[in-house]
N, C-alpha and C positions, 0 to 999 in steps of 0.2 A: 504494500500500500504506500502510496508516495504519501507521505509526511511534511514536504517541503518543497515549493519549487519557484526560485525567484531569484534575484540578481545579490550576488554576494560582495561585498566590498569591505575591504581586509589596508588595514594603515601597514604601512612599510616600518620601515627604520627611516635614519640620517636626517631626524627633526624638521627643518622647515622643508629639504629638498624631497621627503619623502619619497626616498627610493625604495623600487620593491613594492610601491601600494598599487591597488589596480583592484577591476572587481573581475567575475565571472559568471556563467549562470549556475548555480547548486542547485541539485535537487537530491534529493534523499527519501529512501525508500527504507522500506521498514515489514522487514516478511513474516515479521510475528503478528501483525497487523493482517485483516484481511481474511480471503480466503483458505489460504493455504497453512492455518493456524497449526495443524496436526499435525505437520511435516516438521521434522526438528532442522535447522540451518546452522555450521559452522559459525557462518559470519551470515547474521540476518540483516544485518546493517548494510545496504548498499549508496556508496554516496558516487553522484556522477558528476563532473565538472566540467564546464567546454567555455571555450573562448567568446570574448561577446569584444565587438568590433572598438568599442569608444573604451576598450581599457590600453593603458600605459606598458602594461606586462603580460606577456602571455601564462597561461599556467602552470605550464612543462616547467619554464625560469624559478617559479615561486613554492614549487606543487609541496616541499616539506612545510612550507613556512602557513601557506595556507592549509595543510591537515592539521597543523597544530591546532591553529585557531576554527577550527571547525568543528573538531574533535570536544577543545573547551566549549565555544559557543552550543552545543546543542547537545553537552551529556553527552558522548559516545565513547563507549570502551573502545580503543582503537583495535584491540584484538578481536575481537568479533565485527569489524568493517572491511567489507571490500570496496576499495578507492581507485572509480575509473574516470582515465579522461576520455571525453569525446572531444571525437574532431569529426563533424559533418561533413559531409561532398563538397567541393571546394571546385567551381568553375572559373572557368581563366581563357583569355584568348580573345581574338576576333570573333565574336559572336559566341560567346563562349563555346569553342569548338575541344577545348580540353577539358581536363576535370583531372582532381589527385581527389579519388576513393576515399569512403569515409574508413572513418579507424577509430577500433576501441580499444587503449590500453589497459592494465592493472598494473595498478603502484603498488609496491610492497616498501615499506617503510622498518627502517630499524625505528624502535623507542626509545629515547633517552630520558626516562623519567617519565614527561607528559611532552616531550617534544621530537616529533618525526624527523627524524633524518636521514640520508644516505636512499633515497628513492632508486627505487631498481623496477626498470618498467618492462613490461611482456605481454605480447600482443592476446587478448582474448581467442579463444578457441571453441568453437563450438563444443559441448550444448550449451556452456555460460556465456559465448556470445549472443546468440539467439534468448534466449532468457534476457539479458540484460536488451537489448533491442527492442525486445518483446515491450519490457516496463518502458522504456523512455519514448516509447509511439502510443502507448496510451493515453 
């Protein structure tokens, strides 16, 4: 059950020059919620994140600094979440005659205490590609 779904924006560092801040779109999903209540889930927490045009920093740049504060912001045991970016179809060209394929990563993050670092990303594989597909076109 999506639990969340709206434009996230996250303060950087480097005080006035706020580097590192930018927002993206979050949505988070929640599979103890809903239908699928009986089914037991490793990581029930699914959070997705994709770039949104008028931010300063893409997410790939940010992506530990933003689990932190996501992880804080909304309660989440980071061990029980799976942290995916989207990247949507992306057309380009004369009349858009190219396209770069959409792509869904998973981030796996070391913890350091309550802060994610050392992001290690791997492309989704089906069935948890389609599953997650599934939820972010509903």
């Amino acid at each position: 059950m999506l639990i969340y779904d709206d434009i996230y924006a996250w303060s950087g560092w480097g005080g006035k020059l706020k580097l590192g801040s930018g927002k993206c779109r979050l949505r988070i999903f929640d599979l103890k919620k809903g239908n699928n209540r009986e089914l037991m889930h490793l990581r029930p927490i699914i959070v997705v994140v994709s770039d949104v045009k008028d931010s300063k920093i893409s997410i790939r740049s940010c992506s530990s600094h933003i689990a932190t504060l996501v992880t804080k912001a909304f309660n989440i045991d980071p061990l029980r979440m799976l942290w995916v970016e989207y990247y949507p179809e992306n057309k380009y060209g004369a009349g858009d005659t190219h396209s770069i394929p959409e792509k869904l990563d998973a981030v796996e993050f070391s913890w350091y205490g309550d802060k994610a670092i050392q992001p290690k990303w791997r492309p989704l594989m089906p069935p948890l590609l389609d599953e997650i597909k599934k939820l972010i076109r509903e």
